[in-house]
mmCIF file as gemmi writes it, N, C-alpha and C atoms, coordinates in Angstrom:
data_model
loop_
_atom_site.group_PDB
_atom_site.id
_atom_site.type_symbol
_atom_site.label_atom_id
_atom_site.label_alt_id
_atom_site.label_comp_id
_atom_site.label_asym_id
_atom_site.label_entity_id
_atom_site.label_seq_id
_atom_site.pdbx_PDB_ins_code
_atom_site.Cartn_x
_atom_site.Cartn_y
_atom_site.Cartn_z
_atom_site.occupancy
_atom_site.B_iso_or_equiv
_atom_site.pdbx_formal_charge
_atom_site.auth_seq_id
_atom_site.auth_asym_id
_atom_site.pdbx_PDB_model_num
ATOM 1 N N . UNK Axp A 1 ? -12.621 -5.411 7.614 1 0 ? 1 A 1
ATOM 2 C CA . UNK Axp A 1 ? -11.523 -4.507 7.422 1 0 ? 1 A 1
ATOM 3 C C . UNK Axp A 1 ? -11.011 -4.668 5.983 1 0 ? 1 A 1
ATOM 4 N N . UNK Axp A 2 ? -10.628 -3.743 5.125 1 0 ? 2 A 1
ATOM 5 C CA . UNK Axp A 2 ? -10.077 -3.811 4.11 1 0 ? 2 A 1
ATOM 6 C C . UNK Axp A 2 ? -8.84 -2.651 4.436 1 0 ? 2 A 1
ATOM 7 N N . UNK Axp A 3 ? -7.847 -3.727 3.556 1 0 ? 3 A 1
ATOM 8 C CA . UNK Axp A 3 ? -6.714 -2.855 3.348 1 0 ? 3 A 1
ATOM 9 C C . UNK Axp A 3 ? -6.762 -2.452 1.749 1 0 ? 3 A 1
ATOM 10 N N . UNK Axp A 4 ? -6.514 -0.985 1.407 1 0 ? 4 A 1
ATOM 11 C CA . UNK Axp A 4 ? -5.977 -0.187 0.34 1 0 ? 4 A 1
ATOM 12 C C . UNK Axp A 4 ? -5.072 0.89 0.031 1 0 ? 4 A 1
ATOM 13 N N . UNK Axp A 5 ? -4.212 0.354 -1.147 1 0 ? 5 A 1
ATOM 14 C CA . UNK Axp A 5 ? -2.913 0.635 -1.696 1 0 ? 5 A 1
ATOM 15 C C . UNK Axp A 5 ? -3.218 1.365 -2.996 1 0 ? 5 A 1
ATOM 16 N N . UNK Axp A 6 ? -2.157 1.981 -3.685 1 0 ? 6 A 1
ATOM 17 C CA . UNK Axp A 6 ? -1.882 2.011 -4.599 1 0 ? 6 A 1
ATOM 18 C C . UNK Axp A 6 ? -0.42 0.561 -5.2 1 0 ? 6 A 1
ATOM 19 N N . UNK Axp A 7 ? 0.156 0.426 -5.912 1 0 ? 7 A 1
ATOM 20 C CA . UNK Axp A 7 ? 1.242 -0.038 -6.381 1 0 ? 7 A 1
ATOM 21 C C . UNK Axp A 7 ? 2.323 0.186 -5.696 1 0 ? 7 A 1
ATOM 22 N N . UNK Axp A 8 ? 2.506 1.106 -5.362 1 0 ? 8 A 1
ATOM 23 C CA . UNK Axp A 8 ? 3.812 1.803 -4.336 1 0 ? 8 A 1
ATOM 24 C C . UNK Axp A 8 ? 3.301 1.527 -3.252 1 0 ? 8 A 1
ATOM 25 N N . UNK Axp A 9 ? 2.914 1.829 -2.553 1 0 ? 9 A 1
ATOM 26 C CA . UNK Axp A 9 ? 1.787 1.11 -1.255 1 0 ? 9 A 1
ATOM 27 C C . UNK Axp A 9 ? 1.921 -0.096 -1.456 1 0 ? 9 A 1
ATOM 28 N N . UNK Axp A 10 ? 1.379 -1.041 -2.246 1 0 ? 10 A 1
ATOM 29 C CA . UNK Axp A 10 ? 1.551 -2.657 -1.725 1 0 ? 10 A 1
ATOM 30 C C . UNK Axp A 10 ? 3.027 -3.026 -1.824 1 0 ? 10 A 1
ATOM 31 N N . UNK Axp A 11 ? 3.748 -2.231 -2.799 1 0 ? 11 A 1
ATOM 32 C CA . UNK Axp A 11 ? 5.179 -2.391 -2.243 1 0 ? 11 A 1
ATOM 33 C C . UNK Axp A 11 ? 6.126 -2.578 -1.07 1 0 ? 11 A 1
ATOM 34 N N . UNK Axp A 12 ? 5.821 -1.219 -0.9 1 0 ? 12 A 1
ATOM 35 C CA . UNK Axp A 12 ? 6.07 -0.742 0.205 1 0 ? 12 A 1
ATOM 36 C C . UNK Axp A 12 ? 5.945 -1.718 1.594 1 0 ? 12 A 1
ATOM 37 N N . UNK Axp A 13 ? 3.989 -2.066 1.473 1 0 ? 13 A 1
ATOM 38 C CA . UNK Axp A 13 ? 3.814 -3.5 2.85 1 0 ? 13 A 1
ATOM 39 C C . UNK Axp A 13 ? 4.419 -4.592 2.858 1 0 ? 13 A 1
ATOM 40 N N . UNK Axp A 14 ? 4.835 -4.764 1.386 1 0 ? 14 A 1
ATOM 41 C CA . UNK Axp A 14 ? 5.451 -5.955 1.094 1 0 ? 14 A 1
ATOM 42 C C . UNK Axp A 14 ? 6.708 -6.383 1.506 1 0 ? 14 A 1
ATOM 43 N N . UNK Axp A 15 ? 7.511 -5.36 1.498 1 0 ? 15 A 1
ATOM 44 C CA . UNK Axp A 15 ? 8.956 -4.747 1.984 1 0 ? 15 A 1
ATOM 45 C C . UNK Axp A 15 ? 8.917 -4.916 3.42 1 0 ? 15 A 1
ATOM 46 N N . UNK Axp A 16 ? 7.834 -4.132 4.134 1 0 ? 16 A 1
ATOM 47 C CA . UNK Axp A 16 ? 8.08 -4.394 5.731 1 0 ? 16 A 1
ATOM 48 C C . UNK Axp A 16 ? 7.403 -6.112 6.086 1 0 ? 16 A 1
ATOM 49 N N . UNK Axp A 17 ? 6.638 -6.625 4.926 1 0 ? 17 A 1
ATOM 50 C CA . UNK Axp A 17 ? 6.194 -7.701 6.223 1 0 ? 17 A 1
ATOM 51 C C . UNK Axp A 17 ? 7.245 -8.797 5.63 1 0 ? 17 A 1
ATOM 52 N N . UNK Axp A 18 ? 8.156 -9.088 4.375 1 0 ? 18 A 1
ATOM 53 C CA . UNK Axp A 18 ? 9.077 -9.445 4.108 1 0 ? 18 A 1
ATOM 54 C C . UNK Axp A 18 ? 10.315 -9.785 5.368 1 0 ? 18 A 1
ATOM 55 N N . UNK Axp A 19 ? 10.838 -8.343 5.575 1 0 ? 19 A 1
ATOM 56 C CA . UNK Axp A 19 ? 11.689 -8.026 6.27 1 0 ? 19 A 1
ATOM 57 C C . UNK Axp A 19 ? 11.215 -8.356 7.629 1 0 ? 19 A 1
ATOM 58 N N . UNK Axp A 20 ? 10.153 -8.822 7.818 1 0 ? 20 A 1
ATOM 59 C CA . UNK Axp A 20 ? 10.053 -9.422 9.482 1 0 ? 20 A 1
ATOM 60 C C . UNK Axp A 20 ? 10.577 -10.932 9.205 1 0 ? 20 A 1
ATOM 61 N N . UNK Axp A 21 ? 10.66 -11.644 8.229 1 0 ? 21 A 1
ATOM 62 C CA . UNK Axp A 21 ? 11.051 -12.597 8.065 1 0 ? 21 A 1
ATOM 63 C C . UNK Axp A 21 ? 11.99 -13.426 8.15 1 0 ? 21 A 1
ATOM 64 N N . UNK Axp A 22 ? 13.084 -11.958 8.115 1 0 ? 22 A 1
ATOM 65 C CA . UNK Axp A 22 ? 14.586 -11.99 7.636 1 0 ? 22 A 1
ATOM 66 C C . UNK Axp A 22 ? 15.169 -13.027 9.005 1 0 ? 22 A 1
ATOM 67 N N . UNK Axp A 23 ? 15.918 -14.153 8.959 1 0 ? 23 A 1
ATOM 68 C CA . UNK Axp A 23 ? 16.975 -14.751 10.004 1 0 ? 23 A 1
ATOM 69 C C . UNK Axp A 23 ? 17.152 -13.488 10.528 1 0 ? 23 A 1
ATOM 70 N N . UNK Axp A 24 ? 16.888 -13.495 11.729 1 0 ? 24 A 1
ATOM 71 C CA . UNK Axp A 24 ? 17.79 -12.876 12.625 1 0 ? 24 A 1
ATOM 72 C C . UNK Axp A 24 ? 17.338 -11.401 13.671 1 0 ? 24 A 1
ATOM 73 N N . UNK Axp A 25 ? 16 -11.409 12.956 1 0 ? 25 A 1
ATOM 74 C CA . UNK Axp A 25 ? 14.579 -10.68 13.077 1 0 ? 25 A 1
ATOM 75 C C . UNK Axp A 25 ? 14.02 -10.849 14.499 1 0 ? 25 A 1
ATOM 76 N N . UNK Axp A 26 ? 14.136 -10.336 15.684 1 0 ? 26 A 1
ATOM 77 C CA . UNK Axp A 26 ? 13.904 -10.825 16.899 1 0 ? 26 A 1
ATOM 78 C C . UNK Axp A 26 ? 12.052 -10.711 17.081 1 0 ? 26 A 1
ATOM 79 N N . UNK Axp A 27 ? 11.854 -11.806 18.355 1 0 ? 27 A 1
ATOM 80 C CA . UNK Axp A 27 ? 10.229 -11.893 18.18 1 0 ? 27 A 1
ATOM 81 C C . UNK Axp A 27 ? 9.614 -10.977 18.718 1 0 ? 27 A 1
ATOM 82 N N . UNK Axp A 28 ? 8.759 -10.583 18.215 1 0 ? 28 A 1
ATOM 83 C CA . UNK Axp A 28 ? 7.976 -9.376 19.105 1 0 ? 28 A 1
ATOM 84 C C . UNK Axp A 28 ? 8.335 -7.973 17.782 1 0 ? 28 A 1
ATOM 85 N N . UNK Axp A 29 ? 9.175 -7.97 17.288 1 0 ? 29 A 1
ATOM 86 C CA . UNK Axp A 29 ? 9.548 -6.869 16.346 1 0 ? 29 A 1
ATOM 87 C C . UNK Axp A 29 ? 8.729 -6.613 15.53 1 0 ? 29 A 1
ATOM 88 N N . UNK Axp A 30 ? 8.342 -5.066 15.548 1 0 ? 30 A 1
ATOM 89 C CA . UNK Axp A 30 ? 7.162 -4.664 14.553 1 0 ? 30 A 1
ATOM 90 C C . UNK Axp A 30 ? 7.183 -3.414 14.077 1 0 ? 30 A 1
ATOM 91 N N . UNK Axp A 31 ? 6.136 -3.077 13.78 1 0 ? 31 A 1
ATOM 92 C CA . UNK Axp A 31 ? 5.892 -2.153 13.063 1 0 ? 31 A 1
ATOM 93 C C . UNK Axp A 31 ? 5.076 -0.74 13.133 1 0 ? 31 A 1
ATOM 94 N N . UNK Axp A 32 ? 4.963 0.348 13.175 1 0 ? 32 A 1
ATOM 95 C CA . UNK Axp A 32 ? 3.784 0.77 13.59 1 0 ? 32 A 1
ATOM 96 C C . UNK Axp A 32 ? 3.545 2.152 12.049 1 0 ? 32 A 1
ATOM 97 N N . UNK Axp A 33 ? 2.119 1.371 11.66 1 0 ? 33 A 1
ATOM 98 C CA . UNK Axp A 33 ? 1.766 2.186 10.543 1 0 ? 33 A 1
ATOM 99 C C . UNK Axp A 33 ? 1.108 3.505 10.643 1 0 ? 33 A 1
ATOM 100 N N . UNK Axp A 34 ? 1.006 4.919 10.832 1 0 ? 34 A 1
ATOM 101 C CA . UNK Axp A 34 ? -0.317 5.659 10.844 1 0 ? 34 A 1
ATOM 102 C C . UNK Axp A 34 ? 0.2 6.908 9.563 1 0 ? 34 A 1
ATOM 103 N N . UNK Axp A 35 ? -0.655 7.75 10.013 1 0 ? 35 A 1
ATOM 104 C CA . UNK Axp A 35 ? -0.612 8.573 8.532 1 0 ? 35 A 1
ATOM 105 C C . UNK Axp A 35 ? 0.167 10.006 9.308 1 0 ? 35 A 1
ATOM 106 N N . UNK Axp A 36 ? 0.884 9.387 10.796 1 0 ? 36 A 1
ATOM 107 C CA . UNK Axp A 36 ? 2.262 10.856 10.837 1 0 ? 36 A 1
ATOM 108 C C . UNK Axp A 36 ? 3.45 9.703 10.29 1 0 ? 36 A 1
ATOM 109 N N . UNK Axp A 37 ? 3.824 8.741 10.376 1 0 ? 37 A 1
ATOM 110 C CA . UNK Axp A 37 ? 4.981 8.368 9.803 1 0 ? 37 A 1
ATOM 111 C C . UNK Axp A 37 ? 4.725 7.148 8.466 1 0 ? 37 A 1
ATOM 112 N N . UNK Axp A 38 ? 3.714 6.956 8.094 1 0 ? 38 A 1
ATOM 113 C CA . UNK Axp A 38 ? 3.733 6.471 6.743 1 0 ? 38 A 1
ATOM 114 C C . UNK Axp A 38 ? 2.697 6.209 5.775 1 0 ? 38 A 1
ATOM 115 N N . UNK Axp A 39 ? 1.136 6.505 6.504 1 0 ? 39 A 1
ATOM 116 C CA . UNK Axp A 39 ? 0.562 6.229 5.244 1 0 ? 39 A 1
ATOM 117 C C . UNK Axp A 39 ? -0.508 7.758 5.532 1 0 ? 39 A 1
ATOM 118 N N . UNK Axp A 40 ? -1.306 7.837 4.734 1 0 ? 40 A 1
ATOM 119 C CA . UNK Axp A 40 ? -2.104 8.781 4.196 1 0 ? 40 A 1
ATOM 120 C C . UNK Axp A 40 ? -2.634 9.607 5.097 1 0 ? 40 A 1
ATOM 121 N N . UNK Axp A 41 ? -2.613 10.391 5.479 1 0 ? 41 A 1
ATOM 122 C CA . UNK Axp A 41 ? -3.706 11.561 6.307 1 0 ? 41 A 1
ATOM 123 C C . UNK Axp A 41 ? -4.949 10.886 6.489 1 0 ? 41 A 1
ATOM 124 N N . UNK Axp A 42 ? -5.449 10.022 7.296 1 0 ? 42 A 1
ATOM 125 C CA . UNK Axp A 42 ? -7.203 9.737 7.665 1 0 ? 42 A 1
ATOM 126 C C . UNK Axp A 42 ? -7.377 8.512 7.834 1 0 ? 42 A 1
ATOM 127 N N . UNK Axp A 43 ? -6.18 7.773 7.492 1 0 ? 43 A 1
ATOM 128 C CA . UNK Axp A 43 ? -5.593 6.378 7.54 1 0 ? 43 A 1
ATOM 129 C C . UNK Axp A 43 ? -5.919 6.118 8.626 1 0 ? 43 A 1
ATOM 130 N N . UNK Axp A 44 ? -6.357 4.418 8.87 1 0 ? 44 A 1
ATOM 131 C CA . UNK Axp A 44 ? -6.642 3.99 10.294 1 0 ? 44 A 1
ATOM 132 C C . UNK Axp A 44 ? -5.119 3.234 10.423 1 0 ? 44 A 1
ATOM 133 N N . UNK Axp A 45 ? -4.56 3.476 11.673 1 0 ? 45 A 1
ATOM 134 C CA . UNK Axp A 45 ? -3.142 2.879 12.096 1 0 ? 45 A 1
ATOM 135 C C . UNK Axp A 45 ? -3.359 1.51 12.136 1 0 ? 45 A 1
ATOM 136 N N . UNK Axp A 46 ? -2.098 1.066 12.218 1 0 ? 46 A 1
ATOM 137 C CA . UNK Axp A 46 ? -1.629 -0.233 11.621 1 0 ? 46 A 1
ATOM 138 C C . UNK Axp A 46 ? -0.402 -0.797 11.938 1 0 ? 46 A 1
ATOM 139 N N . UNK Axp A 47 ? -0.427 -1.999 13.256 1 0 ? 47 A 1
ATOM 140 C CA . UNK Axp A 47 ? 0.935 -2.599 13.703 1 0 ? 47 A 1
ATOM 141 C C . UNK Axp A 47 ? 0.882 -3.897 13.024 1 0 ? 47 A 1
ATOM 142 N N . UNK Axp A 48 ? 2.091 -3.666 12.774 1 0 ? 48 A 1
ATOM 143 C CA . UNK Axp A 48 ? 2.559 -5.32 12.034 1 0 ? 48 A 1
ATOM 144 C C . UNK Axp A 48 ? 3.574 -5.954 12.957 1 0 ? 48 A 1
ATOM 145 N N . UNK Axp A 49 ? 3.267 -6.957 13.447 1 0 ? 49 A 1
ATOM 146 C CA . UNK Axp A 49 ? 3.94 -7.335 14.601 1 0 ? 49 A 1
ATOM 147 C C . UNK Axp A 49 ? 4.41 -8.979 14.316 1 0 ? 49 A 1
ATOM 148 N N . UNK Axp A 50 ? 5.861 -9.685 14.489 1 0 ? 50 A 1
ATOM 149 C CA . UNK Axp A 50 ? 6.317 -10.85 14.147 1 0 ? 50 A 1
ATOM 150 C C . UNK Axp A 50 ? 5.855 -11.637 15.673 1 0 ? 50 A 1
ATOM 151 N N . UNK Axp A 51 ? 5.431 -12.536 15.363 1 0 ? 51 A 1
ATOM 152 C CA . UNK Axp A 51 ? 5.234 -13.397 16.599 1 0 ? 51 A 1
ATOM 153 C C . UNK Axp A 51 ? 5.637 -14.276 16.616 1 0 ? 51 A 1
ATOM 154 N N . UNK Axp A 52 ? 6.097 -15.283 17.996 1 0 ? 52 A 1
ATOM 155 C CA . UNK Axp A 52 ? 6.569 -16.629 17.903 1 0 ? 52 A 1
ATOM 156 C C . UNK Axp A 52 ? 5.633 -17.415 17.761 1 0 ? 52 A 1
ATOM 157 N N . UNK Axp A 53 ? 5.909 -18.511 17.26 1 0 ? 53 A 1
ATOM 158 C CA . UNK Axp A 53 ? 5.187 -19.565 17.055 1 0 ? 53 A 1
ATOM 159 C C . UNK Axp A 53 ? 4.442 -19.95 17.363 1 0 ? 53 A 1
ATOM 160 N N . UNK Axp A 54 ? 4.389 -20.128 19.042 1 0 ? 54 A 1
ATOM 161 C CA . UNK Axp A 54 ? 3.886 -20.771 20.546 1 0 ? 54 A 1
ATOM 162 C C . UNK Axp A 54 ? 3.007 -19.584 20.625 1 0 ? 54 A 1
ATOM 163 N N . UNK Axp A 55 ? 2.803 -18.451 20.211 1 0 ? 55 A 1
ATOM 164 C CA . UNK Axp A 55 ? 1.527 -17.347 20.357 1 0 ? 55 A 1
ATOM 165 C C . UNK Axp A 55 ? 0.421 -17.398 19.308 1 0 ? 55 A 1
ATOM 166 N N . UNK Axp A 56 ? 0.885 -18.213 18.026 1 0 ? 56 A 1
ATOM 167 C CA . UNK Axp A 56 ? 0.333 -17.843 17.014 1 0 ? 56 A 1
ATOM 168 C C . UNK Axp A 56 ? -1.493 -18.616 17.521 1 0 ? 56 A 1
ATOM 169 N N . UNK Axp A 57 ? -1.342 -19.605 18.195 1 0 ? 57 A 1
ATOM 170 C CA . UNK Axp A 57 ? -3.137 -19.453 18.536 1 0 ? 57 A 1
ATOM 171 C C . UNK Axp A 57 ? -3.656 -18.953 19.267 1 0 ? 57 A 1
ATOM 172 N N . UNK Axp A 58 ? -3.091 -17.836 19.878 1 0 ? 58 A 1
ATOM 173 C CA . UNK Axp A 58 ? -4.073 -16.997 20.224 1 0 ? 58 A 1
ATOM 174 C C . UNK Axp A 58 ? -3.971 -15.712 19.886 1 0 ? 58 A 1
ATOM 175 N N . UNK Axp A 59 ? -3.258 -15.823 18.655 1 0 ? 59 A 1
ATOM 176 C CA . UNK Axp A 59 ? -3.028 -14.127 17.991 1 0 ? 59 A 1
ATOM 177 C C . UNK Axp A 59 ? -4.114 -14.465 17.252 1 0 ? 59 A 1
ATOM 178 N N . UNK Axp A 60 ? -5.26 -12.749 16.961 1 0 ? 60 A 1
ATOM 179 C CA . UNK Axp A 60 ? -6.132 -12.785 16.38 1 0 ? 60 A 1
ATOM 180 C C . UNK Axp A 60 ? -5.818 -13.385 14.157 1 0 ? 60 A 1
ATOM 181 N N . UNK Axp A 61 ? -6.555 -13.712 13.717 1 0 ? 61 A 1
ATOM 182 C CA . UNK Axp A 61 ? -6.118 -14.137 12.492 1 0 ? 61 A 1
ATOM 183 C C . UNK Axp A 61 ? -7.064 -12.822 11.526 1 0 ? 61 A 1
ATOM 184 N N . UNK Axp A 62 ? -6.249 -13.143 10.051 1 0 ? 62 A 1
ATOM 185 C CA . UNK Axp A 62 ? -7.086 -12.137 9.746 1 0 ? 62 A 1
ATOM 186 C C . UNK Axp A 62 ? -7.324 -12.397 8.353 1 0 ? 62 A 1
């Protein structure tokens, strides 16, 4: 899988996977990327999802 941006684009991801970070950010809170609400027409969709801790081995890695 490759991900590609322009400058505004890696911004932009940077901003949402930032903001999962934030104190106070509940678990499970995410994201959902496709090209009707944010990226390009032909775009393959894209959830960005915060997980707890205690899931992280068996969330796929990437």
């Amino acid at each position: 899988m490759y991900l590609q941006a322009n400058h505004a684009g890696l911004r932009s991801l940077a901003r949402l996977l930032l903001g999962l970070t934030v104190d106070g950010v509940q678990h499970w809170h995410h994201w959902h990327l496709d090209d009707l609400n944010s990226l390009e027409e032909g775009s393959a969709p894209l959830t960005i999802t915060q997980l707890p801790d205690e899931h992280m081995d068996s969330a796929p890695s990437i």
